[in-house]
N, C-alpha and C positions, 0 to 999 in steps of 0.2 A: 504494500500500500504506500505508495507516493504522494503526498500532499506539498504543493509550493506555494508559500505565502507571497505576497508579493502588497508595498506599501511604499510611503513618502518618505520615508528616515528618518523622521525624527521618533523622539520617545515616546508621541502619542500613538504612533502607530506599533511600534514594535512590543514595548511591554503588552499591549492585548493580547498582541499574536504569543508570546510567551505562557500567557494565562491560557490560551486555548489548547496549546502545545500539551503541555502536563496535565490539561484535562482528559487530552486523547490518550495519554499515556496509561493514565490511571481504569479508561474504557476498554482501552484495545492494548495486548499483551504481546502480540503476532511480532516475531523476528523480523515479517517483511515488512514494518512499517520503517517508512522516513521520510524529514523531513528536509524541506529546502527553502532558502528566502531569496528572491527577487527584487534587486531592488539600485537605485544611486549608491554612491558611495558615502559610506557614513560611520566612520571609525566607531562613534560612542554606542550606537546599535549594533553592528558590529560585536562587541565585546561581547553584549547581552545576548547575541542570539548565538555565536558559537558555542558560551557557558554554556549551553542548552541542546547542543548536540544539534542543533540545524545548520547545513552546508550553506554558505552563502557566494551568494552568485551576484556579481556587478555590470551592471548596465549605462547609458548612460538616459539621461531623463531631461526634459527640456520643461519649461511651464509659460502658459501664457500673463503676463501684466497688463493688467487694464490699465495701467492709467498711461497720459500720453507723452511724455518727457520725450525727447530725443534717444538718450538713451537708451530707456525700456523698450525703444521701440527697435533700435538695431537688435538689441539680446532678444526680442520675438521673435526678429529674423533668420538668426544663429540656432536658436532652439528649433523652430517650425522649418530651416531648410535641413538642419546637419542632424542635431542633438535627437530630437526625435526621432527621424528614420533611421539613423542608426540606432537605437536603444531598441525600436523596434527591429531590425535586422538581426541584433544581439540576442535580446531576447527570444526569437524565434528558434536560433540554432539551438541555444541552452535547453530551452522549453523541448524542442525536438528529441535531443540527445538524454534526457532525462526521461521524457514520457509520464509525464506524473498524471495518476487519475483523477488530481481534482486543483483546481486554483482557488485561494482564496484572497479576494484582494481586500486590503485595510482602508485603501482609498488613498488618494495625494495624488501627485503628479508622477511620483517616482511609481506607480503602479500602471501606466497607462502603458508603459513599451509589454510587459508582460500578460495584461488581460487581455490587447487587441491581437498577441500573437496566438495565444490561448485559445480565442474565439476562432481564428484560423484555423488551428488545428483542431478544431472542434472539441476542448475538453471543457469539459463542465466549469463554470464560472461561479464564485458565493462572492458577495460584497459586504462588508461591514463600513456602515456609516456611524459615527461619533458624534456627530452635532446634529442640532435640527436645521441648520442651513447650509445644503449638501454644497462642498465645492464646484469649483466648475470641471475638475479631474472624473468626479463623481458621479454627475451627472449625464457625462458624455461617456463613463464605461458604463451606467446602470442597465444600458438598452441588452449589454453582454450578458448578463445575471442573470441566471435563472432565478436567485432568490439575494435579496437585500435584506439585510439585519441591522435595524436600526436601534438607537439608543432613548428616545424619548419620541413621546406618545404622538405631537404631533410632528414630528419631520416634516419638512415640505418639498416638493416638487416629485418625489418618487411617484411611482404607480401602486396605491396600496393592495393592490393585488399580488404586486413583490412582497411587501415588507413583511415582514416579522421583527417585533417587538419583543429584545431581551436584552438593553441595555450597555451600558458597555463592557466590554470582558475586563475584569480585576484579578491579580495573582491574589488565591483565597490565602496564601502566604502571610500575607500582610495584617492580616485580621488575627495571629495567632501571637501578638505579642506580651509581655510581661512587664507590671509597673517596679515590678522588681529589678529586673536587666535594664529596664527602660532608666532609675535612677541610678544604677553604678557607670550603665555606658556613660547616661550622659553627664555625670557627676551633679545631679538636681540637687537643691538644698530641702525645697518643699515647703511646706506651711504657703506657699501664694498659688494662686490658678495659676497654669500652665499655658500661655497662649503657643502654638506652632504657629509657623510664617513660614507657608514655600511662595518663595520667591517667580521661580519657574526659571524656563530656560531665553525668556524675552520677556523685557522690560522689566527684569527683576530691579536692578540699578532706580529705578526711578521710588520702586516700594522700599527699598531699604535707606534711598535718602529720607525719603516722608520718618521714618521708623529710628535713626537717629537723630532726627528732631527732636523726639520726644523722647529719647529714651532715658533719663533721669527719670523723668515724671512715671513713667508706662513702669520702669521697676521697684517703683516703691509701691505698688499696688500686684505688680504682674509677674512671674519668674519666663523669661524669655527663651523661647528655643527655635532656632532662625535661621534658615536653609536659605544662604544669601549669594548660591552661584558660583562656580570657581571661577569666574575672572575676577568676579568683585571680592572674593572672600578674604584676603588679605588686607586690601584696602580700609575694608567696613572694618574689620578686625581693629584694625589702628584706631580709626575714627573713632569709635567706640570703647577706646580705650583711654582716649583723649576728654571724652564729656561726662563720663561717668569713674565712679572709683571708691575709695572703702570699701564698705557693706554688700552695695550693689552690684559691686562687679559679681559676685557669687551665681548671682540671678539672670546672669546672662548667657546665651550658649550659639556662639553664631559658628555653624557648619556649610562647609562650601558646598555638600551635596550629600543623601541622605538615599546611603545603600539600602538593597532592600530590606538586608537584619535589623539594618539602624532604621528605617521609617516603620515597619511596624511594632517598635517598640513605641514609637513617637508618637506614633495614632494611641496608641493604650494607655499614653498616660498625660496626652493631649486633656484641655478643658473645652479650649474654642481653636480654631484653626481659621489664619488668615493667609487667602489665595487667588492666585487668577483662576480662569473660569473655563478650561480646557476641559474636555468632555470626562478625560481620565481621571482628573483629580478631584469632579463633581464628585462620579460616582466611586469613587476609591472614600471620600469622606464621608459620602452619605452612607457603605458599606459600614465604616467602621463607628456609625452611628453617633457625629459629633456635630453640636452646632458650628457654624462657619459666616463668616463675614466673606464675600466672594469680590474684588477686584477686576470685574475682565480689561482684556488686554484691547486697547483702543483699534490698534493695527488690524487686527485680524482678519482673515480677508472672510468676506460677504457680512460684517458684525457678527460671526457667529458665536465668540463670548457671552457678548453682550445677549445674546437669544437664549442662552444656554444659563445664564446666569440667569435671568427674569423667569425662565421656564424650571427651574429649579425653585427658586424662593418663593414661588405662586403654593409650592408644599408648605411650608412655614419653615420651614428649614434651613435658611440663609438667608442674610441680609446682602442685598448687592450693592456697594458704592461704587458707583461710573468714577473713571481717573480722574474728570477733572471737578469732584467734588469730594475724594479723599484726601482732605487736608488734614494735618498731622492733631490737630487743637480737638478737629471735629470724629476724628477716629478715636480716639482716647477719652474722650466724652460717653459716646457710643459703647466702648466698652466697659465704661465706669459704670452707666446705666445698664448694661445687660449682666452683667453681675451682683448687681442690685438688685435685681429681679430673680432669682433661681429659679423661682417655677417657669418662665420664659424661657430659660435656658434647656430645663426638663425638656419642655414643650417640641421646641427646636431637634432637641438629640432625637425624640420621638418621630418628628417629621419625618429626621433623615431615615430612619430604618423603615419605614413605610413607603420613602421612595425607593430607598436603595434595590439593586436588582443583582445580589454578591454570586446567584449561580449562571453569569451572562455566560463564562465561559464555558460553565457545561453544557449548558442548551443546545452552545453552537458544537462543540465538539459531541455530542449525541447525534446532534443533526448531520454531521461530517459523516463519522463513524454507521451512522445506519442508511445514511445515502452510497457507500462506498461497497458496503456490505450486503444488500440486499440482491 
């Protein structure tokens, strides 16, 4: 049994496909099974899917820019005359030589050379969509899917005769952490609420300046644990070593990136979690049943944040502050009064486990597995 995943590179795409991996594992025990990833080049996914025993295979991936600078507009040209049909010419021979029985694509742009050769060679196509406002990668392989798996109830533009509704896949990993590990790793002192801060992998910089603004004030109330990016994490490191001091320092815990061991301990002994609004980290939080103050990220191409953030807090389960009304005075207000309130907070942790959907990966790896097998 051959399955090749195929996505955009970044970590939104790759951790799912990670969670769907080991849910097949745990389903299907067959010697013939294996897996394969398709995809741009992307060292940091990369690391994560070989740890995992998937072959990975590099193509090259082109994407269109809407907007109309000069610029953007030759690199359309570059993409749309070279970059594409070669990625698709790549991916054909791999896809060929390989022969896998089923493609599952994540979505992105870096998907599109390997679902359109796929559809060529007539092998069965699965799509998994993340947000509810599908790219434009997305939208233009959906016609290839036999079946689209989306993440929130209402998606828009698919054909709901596609979709199937199971969230987005989470490693169930994450949700198995200890407040106990959680306080040696991170050397917590304890006696104050635990706010988490992931930052992400864009526009972190702009949340952790807001977040040393205030950070005297935020740790005489808060004990901080704050996933601030490895380019920025030296930096903030100093700053923050600059505006705060005595007592305080204890309370603070800024980490440049939070491995998997290290973030599900983080969720377990998390109070409130502060974040951008990427599909992953909605439902990875809402899994681990915490309220959240959610951030989305202004850039995001079609505002799918921002759709994803609002379509979440409509549960009660998170507050969404748009970037350019999280000011540092009015963030620390907000969480003076939501702690002030505990049954609020109760309320909130509640919402999230009523949205949350922690078996997305098994659904789909059920669905893999008895499509492949039957």
């Amino acid at each position: 049994m051959k399955i090749l995943f195929t996505g955009g590179g970044t970590g939104g795409h790759v951790l799912p496909i990670i969670g769907i991996v080991r849910e097949i594992r745990r389903i299907y025990s067959g010697k013939d099974l294996h897996f394969f990833y398709l995809g741009p080049k992307d060292e940091f996914g990369e690391i994560f899917l070989t740890h995992e025993g998937i072959e990975v295979k590099r193509v090259l991936a082109g994407k269109i820019r809407r907007y109309t600078a000069w610029e953007s507009i030759s690199k359309n040209l570059v993409d749309c005359l070279i970059k594409i049909p070669v990625g698709i010419f790549q991916a054909f021979f791999y896809i060929f030589i390989l022969a896998p029985d089923l493609i599952f694509s994540k979505g992105g742009f870096g998907s599109l050379p390997g679902v359109v050769s796929g559809w060529l060679l007539r092998i069965p196509i699965f799509l998994h969509e993340s947000d509810i406002s599908p790219g434009l990668a997305n939208r233009f392989l959906s016609r290839f899917a036999l079946t689209i798996f989306v993440s929130f109830p209402k998606t828009e533009w698919f054909p709901p005769s596609k979709m199937i509704l199971v969230g987005n896949p989470i490693r169930r990993e994450i949700l198995e952490g200890s407040r106990e590990k959680a306080k040696e790793l991170f050397k917590l002192s304890g006696g104050k609420p635990l706010i988490l801060i992931l930052g992400g992998s864009q526009g972190a910089q702009r949340i952790n300046d807001k977040i040393l603004e205030i950070l005297p004030e935020l740790l005489k109330d808060f004990e901080i644990l704050h996933q601030c990016g490895e380019k920025n994490f030296k930096e903030v490191r100093a700053e923050a070593k600059v505006v705060i001091g005595g007592d305080l320092e204890k309370y603070y815990h800024p980490v440049p990136f939070l491995k998997e061991e290290e973030l599900r301990e983080a969720y377990c002994v998390a109070n409130l979690i502060l974040s951008r609004a990427g599909s992953g980290s909605i439902f990875e939080i809402a899994a681990a049943g915490l309220p959240s103050i959610l951030i989305p990220l202004p850039e995001a191409a079609q505002n799918h944040q921002v759709k994803n953030a609002y379509a979440y807090a409509q549960s009660g389960a998170s507050i969404v502050m748009e970037e350019a009304n999280f000011t540092p005075r009015f963030f620390l207000e907000k969480l003076k009064d939501l702690f002030s309130h505990p049954d609020e907070l109760e309320k909130m942790a509640n919402r999230a486990k009523e949205f949350a959907k922690p078996q997305a990966a098994k659904i789909i790896a059920d669905y893999i597995v008895s499509y492949l097998t039957k």
